[in-house]
MARNURO-405397 format. One line per 8 residues: number of its first residue (from 1); their letters; for each residue x, y, z of C-alpha. Coordinates in Angstrom, 2 decimals. Each point is the difference from the previous one (the first is absolute). Layout:
<sites>
NUM = A = X,Y,Z ~ ...
</sites>
This chain:
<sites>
1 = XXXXXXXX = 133.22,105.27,96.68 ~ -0.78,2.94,-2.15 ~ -3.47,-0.40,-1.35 ~ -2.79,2.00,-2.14 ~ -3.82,0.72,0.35 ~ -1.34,0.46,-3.81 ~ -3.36,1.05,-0.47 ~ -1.62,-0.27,-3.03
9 = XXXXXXXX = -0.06,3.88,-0.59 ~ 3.71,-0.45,-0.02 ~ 0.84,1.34,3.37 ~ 2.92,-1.44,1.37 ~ 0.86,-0.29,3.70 ~ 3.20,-1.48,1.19 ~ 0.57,-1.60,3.55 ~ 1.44,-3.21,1.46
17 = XXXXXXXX = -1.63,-3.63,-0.02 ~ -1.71,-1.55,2.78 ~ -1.25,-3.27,-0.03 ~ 0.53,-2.38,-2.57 ~ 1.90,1.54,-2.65 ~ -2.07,-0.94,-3.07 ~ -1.68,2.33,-2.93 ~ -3.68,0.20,0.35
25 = XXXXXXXX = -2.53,2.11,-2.29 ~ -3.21,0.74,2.60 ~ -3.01,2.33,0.60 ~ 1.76,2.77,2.57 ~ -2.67,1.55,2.65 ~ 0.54,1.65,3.31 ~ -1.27,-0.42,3.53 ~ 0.19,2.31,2.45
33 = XXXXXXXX = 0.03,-2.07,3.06 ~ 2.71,0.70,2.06 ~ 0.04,-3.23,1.75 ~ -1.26,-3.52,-0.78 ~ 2.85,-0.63,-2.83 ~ -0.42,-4.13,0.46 ~ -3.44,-0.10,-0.28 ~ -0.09,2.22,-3.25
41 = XXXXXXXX = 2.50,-2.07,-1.50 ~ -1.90,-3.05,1.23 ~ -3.72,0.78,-1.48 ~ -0.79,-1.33,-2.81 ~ -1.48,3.02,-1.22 ~ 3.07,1.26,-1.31 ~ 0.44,-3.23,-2.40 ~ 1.57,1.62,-3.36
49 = XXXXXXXX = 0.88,3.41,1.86 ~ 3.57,1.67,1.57 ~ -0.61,1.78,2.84 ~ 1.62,3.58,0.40 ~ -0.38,0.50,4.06 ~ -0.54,4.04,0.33 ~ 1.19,-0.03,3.67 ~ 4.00,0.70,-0.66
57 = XXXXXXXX = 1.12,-2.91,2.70 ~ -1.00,-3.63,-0.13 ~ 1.29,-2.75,1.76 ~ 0.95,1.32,3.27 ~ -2.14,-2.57,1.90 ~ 0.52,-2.92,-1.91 ~ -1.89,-3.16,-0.83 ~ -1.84,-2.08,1.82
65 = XXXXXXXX = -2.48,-3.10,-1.35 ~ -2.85,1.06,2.22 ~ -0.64,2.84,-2.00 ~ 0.03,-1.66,-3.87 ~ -3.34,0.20,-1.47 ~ 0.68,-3.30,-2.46 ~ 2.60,-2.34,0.41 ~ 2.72,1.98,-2.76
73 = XXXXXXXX = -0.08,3.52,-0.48 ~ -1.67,0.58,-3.98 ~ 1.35,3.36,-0.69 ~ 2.20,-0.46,-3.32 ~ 2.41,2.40,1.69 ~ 0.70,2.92,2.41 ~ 0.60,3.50,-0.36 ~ 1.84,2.23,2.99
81 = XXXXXXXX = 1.83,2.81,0.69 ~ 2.19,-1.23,3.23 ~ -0.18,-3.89,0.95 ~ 1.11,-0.50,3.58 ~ 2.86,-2.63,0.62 ~ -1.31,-0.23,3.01 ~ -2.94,-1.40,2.19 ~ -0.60,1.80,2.97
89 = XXXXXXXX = -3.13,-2.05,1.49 ~ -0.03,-2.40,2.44 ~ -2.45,-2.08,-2.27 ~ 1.76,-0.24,-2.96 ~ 1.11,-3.31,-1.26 ~ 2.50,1.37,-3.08 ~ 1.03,2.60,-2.08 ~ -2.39,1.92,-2.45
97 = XXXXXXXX = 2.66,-0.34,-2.50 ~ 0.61,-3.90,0.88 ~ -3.74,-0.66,-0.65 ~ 0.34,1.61,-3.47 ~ 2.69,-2.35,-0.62 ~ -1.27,-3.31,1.23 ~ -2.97,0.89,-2.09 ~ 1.22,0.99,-3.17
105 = XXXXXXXX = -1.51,3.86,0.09 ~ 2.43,2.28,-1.66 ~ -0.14,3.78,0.43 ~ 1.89,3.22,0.28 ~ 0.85,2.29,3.08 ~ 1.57,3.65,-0.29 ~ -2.36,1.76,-2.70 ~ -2.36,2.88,0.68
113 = XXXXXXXX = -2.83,-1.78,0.73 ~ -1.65,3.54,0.40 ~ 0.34,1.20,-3.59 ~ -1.06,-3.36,-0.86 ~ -3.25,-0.37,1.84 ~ -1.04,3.73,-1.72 ~ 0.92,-1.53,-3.41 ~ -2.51,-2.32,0.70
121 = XXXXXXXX = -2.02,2.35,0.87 ~ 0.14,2.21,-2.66 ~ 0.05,-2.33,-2.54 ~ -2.12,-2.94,1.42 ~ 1.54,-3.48,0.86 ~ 2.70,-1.37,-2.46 ~ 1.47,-3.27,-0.67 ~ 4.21,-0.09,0.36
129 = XXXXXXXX = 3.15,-1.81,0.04 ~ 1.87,-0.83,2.90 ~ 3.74,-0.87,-1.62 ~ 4.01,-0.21,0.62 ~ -0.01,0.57,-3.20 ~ 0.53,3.67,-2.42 ~ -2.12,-0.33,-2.55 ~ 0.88,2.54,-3.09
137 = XXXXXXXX = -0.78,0.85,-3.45 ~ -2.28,-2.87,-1.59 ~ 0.20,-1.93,3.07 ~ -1.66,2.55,1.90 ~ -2.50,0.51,-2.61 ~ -1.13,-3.59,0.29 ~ -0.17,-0.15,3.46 ~ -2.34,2.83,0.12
145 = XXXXXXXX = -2.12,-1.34,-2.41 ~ 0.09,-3.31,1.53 ~ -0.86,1.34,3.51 ~ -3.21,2.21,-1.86 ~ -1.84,-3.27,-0.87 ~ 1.04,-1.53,3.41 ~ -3.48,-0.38,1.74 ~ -0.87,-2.29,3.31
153 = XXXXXXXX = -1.53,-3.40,-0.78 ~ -1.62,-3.07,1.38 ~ 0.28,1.77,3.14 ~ -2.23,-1.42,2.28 ~ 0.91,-3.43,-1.50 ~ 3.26,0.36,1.40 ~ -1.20,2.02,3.24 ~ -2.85,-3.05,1.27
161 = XXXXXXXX = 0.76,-2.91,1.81 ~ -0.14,-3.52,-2.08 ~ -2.28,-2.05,2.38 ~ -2.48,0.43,2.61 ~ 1.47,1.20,3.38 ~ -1.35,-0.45,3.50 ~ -0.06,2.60,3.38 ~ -1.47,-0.64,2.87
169 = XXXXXXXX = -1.82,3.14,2.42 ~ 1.76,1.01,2.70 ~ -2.51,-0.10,3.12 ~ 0.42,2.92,2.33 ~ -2.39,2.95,0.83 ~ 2.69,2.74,-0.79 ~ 1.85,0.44,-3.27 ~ 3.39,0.28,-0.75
177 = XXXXXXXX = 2.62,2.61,1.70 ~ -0.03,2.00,-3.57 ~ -3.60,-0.40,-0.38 ~ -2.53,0.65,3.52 ~ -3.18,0.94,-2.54 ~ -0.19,-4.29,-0.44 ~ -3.67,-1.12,1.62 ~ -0.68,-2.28,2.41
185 = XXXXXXXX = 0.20,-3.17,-1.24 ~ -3.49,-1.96,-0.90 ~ -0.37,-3.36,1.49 ~ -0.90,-1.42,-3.19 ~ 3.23,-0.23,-2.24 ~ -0.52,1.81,-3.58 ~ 1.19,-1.35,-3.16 ~ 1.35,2.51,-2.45
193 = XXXXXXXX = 1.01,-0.77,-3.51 ~ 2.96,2.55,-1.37 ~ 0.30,-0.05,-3.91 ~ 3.70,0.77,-0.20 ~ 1.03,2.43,-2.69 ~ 3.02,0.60,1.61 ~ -0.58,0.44,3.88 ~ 1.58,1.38,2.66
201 = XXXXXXXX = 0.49,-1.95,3.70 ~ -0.53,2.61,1.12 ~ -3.77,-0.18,-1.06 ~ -0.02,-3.92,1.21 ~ 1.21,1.23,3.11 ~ -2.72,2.45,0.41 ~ -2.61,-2.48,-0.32 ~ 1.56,-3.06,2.51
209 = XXXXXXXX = 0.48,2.49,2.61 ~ -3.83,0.22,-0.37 ~ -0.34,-3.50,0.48 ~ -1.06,-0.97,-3.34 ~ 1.28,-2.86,-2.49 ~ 2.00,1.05,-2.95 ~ -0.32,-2.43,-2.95 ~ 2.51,2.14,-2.43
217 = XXXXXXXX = -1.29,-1.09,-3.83 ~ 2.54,0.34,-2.97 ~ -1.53,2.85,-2.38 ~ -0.89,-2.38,-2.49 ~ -2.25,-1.78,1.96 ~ -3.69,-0.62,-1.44 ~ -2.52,1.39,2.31 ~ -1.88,-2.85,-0.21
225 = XXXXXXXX = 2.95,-1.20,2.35 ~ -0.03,2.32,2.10 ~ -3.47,0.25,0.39 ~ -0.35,-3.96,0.75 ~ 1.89,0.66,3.26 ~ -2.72,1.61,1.63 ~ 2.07,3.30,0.99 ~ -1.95,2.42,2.49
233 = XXXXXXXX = 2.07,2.92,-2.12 ~ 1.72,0.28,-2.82 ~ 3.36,2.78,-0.06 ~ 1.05,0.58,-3.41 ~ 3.92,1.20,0.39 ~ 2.44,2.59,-1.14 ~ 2.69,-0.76,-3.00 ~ 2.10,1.55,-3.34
241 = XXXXXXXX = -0.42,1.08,-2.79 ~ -3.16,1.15,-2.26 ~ -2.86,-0.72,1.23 ~ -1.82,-0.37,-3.50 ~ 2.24,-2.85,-0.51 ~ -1.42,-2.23,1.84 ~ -3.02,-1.08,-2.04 ~ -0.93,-3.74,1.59
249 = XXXXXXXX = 0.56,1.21,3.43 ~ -2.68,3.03,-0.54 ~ -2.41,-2.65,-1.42 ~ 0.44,-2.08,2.79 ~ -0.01,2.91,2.73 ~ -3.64,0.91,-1.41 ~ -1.04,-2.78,0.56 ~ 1.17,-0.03,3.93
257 = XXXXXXXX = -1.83,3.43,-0.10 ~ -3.41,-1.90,-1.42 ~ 0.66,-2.53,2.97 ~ -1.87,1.91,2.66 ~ 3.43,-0.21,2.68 ~ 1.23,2.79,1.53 ~ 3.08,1.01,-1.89 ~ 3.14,3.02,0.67
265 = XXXXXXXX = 2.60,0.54,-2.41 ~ 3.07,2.01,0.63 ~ 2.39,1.83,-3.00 ~ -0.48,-2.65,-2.87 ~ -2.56,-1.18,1.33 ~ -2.05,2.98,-0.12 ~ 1.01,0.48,-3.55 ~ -1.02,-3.41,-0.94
273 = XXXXXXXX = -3.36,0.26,1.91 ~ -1.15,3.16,-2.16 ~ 1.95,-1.00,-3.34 ~ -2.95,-3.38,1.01 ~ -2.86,2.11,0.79 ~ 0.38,1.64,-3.46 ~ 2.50,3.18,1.34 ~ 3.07,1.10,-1.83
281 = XXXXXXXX = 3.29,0.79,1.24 ~ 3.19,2.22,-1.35 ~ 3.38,0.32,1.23 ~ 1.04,2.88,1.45 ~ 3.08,2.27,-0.84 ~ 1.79,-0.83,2.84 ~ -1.49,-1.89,2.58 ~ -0.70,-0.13,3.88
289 = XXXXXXXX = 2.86,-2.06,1.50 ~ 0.46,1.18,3.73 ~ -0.85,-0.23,3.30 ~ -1.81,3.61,0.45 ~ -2.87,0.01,-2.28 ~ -2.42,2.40,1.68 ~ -3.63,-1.80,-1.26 ~ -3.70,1.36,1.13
297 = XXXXXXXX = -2.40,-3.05,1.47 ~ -3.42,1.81,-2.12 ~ -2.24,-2.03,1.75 ~ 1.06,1.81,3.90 ~ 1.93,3.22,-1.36 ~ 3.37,-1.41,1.58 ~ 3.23,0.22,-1.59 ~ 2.86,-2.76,0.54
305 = XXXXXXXX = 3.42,-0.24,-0.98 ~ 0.64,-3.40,-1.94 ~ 2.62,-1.68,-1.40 ~ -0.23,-0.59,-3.51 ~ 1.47,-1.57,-3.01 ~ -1.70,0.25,-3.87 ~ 0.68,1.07,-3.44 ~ -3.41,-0.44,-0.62
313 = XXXXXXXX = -3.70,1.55,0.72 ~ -3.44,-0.65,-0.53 ~ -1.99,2.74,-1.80 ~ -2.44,0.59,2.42 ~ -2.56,1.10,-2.45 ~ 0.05,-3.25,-2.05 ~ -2.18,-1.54,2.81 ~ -3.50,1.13,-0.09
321 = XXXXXXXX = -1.39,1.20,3.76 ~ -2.78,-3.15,-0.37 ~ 3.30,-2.14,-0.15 ~ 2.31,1.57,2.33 ~ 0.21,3.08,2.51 ~ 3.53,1.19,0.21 ~ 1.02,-0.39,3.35 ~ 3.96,1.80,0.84
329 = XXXXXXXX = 1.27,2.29,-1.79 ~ 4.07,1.73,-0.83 ~ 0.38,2.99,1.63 ~ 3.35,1.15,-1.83 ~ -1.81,-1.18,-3.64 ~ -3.50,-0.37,0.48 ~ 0.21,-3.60,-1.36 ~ -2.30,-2.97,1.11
337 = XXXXXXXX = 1.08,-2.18,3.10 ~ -3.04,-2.02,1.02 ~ -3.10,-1.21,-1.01 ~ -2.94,-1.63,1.40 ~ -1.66,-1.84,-2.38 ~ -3.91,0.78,-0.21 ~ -2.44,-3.78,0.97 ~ 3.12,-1.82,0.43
345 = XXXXXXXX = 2.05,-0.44,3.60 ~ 3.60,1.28,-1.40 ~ 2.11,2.59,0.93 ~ 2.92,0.43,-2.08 ~ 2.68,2.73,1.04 ~ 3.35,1.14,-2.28 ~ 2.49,0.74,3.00 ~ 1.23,-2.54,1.94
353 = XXXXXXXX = -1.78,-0.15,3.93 ~ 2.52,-3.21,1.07 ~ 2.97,2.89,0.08 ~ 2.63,-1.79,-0.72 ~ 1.97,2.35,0.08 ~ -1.97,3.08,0.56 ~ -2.26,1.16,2.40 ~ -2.77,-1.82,2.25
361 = XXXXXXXX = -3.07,2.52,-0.18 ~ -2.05,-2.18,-2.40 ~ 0.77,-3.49,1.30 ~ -3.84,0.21,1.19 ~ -1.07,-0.92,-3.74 ~ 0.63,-3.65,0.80 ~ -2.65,0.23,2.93 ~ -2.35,0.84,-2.55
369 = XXXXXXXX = 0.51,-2.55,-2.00 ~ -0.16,-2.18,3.33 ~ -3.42,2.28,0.28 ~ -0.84,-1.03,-3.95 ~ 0.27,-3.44,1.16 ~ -2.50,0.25,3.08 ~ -2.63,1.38,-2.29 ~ 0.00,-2.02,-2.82
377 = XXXXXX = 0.30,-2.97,2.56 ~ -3.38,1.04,2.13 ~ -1.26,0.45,-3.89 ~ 0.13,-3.12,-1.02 ~ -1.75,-0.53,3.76 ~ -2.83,1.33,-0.72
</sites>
């Protein structure tokens, strides 16, 4: 069916519907993966957003449940220039197009995705209107104003889980096909508390195949809770939306921080952790949403390519070098990625080291954690 992109600068691009056909006003960014379609559609980092896919072909391989990072995708809706019909993979379980469907995503396939992504570019990330409809004269006015004052909301309320959620550790000495940088597995079974702001398996995944207990906490969770557990870590995760939003979860987070446990945050998460520690963040004009973010480890001179997916940064100079020592930095913007905080056992890191998708070069972040854990455990030894 015919269908229209409207952006609230009053560009209009036409195409054909995919999906469920419904109207949707959204915040439209780009990622420049060029695989790993489900599990971008499936993180519920993009709660609030559409997602224009740069990479002009999507859906050739299909779906398959293994891959989903949540249990529904949370994408408001999908943005491509050709959809493939077909599934050409000997995993794939259905359609890309039939999982749209079944899950009430609408989209559009058949507009230049290019032109679009450099709009966004230039211009910095805009809210739009995905519609069957041809808006005109006042109509079109009102839209356009109504899609200006459009801004995301609540989302990590909607992103977390509602209850308390249990994984066991997976006990083996090697890690995962995708992942051979896991350690050795301890013979004393860690417990790790993960805040969830909106997380990723992927991340949960990360830290089983390292034989430790998950205990996934909903992001309103007191710390008190959290803390009465006993965790060995804490994991604070990735999620939507403005990070300044979330004004009870930052006073709780400090107070994890004033806990003495070893603590890693991802995306969010590192947000969060500085926004606690008395940082600031902004958003930035476009973004990093991809899985080839070239980022510089400061700490060994090393550069990795990570996968990555914010709207939002901290200002690394809002937190004072007593406080925090940046730690990874943006080598195509020179913005923070990483910080180790200064008297305290967290790491917190912007990109996202369980690649899903993306690359596997800094998967070796969760052994320090795993490392975190060992020292604050012989610690409290001595």
């Amino acid at each position: 069916m015919r269908t229209f992109l409207i952006l609230e600068d009053g560009t209009v691009y036409e195409g054909r519907s995919i999906g469920k056909q419904r109207e949707i006003i959204s915040e439209i960014v780009f990622n420049t993966s060029m695989t790993g379609y489900e599990e971008v559609l499936t993180d519920p980092s993009y709660t609030g957003q559409a997602v224009v896919m740069t990479y002009p072909l999507i859906g050739n391989y299909g779906v398959c449940e293994d891959d989903m990072q949540s249990g529904k995708p949370h994408a408001d809706a999908f943005i491509v220039r050709d959809l493939s019909r077909l599934a050409s993979s000997w995993r794939a379980e259905n359609t890309l197009q039939n999982f749209l469907t079944r899950h009430s995503i609408g989209g559009i396939a058949g507009i230049d995705t290019r032109d679009l992504t450099r709009r966004l570019r230039d211009h910095g990330t805009m809210n739009g209107c995905i519609t069957t409809a041809l808006y005109e004269g006042e109509a079109l006015t009102a839209l356009l104003r109504k899609m200006k004052t459009y801004r995301v909301a609540g989302a990590v309320e909607r992103a977390s889980v509602r209850e308390v959620r249990q994984y066991r550790g997976v006990h083996c000495k090697e890690g995962p096909a995708e992942d051979s940088s896991a350690a050795e597995i301890r013979p004393v079974r860690k417990k790790v508390a993960l805040l969830d702001a909106g997380t990723k398996l992927g991340i949960v995944q990360s830290l089983t195949a390292r034989g430790f207990d998950v205990t996934v906490y909903p992001s309103f969770t007191p710390a008190e809770d959290i803390l009465r557990a006993q965790p060995d870590g804490i994991m604070i995760s990735n999620g939507p939306g403005d990070p300044a939003d979330n004004t009870e979860m930052i006073r709780e987070i400090r107070k994890l921080a004033d806990s003495g446990l070893p603590i890693f945050a991802i995306c969010l998460g590192h947000q969060l952790m500085a926004l606690a520690m008395g940082g600031s963040t902004y958003k930035l004009k476009f973004g990093h949403r991809g899985a080839n973010h070239p980022v510089k480890d400061l700490r060994t001179g090393r550069v990795y390519i990570t996968s990555q997916n914010h709207g939002y940064a901290v200002l690394e100079s809002s937190l004072p070098e007593n406080v925090a020592v940046p730690a990874f930095r943006n080598l195509n913007d020179d913005t923070n990625e990483g910080f180790l905080y200064k008297g305290r056992n967290i790491l917190t890191v912007q990109f996202h080291p369980e690649a899903s998708p993306g690359p596997c070069d800094s998967g070796f972040l969760f052994d320090e954690f795993a490392e975190m854990m060992d020292r604050g455990e012989e610690q409290q030894e001595s």
